[in-house]
N, C-alpha and C positions, 0 to 999 in steps of 0.2 A: 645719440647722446654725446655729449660732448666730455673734453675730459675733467675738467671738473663736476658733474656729477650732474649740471643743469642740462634736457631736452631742447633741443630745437625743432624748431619745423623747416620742413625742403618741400620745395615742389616738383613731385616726378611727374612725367609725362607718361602713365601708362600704357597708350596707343606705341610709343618711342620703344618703353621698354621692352614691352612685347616685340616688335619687329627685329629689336636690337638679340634677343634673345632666340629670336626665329632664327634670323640667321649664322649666328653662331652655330645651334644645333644643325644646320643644313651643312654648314660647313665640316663640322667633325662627322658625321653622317655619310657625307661626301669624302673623306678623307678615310673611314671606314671601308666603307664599296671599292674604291680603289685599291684598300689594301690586298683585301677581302679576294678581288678578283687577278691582281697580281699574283697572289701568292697557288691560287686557284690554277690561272695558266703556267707560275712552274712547276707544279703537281702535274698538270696535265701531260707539261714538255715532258720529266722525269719520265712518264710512264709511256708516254705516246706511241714508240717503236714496239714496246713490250707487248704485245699482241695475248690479252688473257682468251680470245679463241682459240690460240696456236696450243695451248696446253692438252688440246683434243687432237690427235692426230687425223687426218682424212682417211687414213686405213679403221679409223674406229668402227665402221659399219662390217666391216671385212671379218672382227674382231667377236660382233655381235655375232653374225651369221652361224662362225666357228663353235661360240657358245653355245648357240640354240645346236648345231649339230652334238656338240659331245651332250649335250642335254636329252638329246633322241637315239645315243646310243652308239653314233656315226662316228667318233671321234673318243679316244682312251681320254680318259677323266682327267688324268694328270695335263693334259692340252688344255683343256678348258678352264682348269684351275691357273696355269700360268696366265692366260690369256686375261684371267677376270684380273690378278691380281695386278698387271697392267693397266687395266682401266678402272682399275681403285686406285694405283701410283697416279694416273692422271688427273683423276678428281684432287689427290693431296697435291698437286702441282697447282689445280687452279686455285684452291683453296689459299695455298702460298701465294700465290698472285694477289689476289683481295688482300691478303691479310696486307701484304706491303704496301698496298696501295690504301692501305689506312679503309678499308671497305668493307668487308668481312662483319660487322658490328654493327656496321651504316646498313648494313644490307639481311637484318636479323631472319628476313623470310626465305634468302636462299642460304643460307647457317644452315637455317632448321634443314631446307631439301639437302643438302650436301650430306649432314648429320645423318638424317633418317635415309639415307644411302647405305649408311654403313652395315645395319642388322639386315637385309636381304643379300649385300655381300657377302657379308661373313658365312649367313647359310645357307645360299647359292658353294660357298669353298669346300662347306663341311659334306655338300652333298657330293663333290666332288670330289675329295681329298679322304672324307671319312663316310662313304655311303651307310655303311651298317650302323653308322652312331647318327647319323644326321634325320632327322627330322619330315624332311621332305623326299616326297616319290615325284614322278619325273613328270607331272600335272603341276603341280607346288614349284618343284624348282622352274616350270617355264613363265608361272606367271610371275614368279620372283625377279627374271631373268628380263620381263616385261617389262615392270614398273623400272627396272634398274634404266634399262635401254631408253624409256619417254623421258625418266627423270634426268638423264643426262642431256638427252635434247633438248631441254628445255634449259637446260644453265649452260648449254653451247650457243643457245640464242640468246640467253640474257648476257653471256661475255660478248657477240657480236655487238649489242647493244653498246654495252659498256667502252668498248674497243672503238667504236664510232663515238660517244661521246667525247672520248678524250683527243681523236682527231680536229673535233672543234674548236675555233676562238670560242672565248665566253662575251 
């Protein structure tokens, strides 16, 4: 419309327009992905050296062992309690790790396993620290002492994972 208040007609070239429009959107699309992926490898750079496997010690199997021994009676309660509460500080370490690395949240299925870690430590502690109040007899606390032991293998492999991702160009 023009500006006194009378219509005209124009001839657009719709085939034009559309292309004209195409690549535009390619362009900001494309200027997107780059951002996108810049910003992705200094995330990557930032974390790269930080090893979320190293949060697990390599004595952690040594660790287990001692468990299950004060578990079988081999070892004074108060060992196996320090020992566990060790690889519950190490879990809060990898936990820290994600959280930093903005992952923790992106990562809602090992949340939960890290999470649902916590109530078979706690009374794995009580069975050690408080046996008369605790819950569990020494059948209970090893298969508690089980799940703990798989479930940490298994988020020591998903931080390998993780740990070689971020080794990588995107």
């Amino acid at each position: 419309m023009r500006p006194d208040g009378r219509s005209s007609d124009r001839e657009i070239n719709v085939p034009d327009m559309i292309q004209t429009q195409r690549k535009a959107v390619e362009t900001a699309l494309t200027a997107i992905f780059t951002k996108l992926k810049d910003d992705e490898m200094a995330h990557r750079k930032k974390f790269r050296d930080r090893k979320l496997a190293d949060s697990f010690p390599s004595t952690l199997n040594y660790y287990h062992e001692k468990i299950a021994a004060t578990i079988d009676g081999g070892m004074p309660p108060s060992f196996g309690a320090g020992l566990l509460e060790q690889v519950a500080g190490y879990l809060t370490t990898f936990k820290d790790g994600l959280r930093d690395r903005g992952s923790l949240d992106a990562l809602r299925e090992r949340h939960y396993e890290i999470e649902s870690l916590e109530y078979p430590i706690a009374e794995l502690l009580a069975f050690f620290e408080r046996p008369k109040e605790s819950k569990l007899n020494s059948k209970d606390a090893s298969i508690f002492h089980f799940y703990i032991r798989h479930h940490i293998e298994d988020l020591i492999a998903m931080a390998k994972e993780i740990d070689q991702e971020y080794e990588q160009e995107v």
